[in-house]
N, C-alpha and C positions, 0 to 999 in steps of 0.2 A: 504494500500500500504506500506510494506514495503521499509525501507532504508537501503543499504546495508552496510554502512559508520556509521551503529546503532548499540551499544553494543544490547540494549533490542530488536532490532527484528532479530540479528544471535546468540543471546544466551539466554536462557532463565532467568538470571538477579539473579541465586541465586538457590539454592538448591529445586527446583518444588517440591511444596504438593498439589496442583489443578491447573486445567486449564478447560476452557472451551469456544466456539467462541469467547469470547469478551475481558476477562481476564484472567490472570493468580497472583495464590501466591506463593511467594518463598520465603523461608528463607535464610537468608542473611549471609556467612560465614564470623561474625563480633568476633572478641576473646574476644573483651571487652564488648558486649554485647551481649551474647545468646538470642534467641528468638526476634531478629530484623528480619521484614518482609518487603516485599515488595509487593505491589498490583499494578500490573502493565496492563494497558490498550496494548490489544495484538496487534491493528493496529497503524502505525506510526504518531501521530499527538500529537500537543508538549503542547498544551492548553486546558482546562475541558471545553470553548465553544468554542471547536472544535468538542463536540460529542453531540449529541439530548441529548433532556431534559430526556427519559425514558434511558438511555444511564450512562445519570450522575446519575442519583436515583440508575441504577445497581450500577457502579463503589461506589460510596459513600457506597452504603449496604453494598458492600465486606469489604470496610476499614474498618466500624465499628464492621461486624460480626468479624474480624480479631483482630480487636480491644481489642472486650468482649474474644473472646478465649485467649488471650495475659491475659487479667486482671485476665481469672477463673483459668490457667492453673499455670505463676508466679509470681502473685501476687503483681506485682511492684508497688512502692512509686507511680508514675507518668509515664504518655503514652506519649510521643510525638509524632503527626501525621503533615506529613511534606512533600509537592509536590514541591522540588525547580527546579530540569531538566534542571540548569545553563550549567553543563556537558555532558549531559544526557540528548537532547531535544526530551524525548518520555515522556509523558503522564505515573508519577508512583505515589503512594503515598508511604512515609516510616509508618512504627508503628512500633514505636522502645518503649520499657519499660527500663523503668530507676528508678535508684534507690540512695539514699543519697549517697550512698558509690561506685557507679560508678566512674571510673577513671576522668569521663571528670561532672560531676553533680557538680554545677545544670546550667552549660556551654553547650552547644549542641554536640552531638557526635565528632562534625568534628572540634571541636575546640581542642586546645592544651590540653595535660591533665594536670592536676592539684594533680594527687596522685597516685598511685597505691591502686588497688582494692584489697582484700581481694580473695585471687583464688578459694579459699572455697564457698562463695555465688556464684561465676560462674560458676564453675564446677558442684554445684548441679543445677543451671537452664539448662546447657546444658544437664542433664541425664534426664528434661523434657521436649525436644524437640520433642521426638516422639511423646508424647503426645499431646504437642502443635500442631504439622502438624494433628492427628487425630482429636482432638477439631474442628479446623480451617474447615475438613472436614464436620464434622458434622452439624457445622453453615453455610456451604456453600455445602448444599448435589447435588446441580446442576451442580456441577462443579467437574468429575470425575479427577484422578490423570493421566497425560500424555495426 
């Protein structure tokens, strides 16, 4: 059941690379971090035991395969995977990749930043974000795009 009053159930939550009945992935248009995603549960309910046990085994496989595509594709210091939904009470996980030299590291995205990044390490992981969205396919081939 959708909520209409839900950014994630009238928008798709971020730049769609798969979707399929239960989930969807998007990447996240973050400047200071390329290749943040989000795995987002497609029906409106705000809690992981709000959904069956084979339900969460899916959702959870998505994160992780998103995960390993995040790790093979750039290569980050460290993955943060992160369901907070204080804002945002639908059911998402983030995988954001992070790295020393990230503006907000080793502080969490949403916190104050602490430097300016280097636009050179950003600008080459956003030239592999397509690749990232095909990886991402790859590891989740049940899940066609749109």
């Amino acid at each position: 059941m959708a909520s209409h009053d839900c950014e994630l159930c009238t928008t798709d939550g971020g730049s769609l690379v798969l979707r399929n009945d239960e989930l969807r992935v998007v990447l996240v248009d973050d400047a200071d971090h390329p290749g943040f995603c989000r795995v987002i549960w497609n029906a409106h309910v705000r809690e992981m035991t709000d959904l069956q046990p084979p339900q969460i085994a899916r959702l959870m496989g998505a994160v992780f395969a998103v995960e390993g595509a995040v790790r093979a594709v750039l290569a980050p210091q460290k993955i943060n995977l992160a369901s907070l939904g204080n804002l945002t009470p639908h059911l998402h996980w983030h995988v954001i990749p992070r790295y020393e030299t990230d503006a907000h590291f080793p502080r969490p995205v949403w916190a104050e930043r602490l430097r300016e990044e280097d636009a050179g390490g950003r600008d080459i992981r956003r030239t592999k974000l397509d690749t990232l969205a095909a990886e991402i396919r790859t590891r989740l081939p049940d899940a066609p795009v749109g």
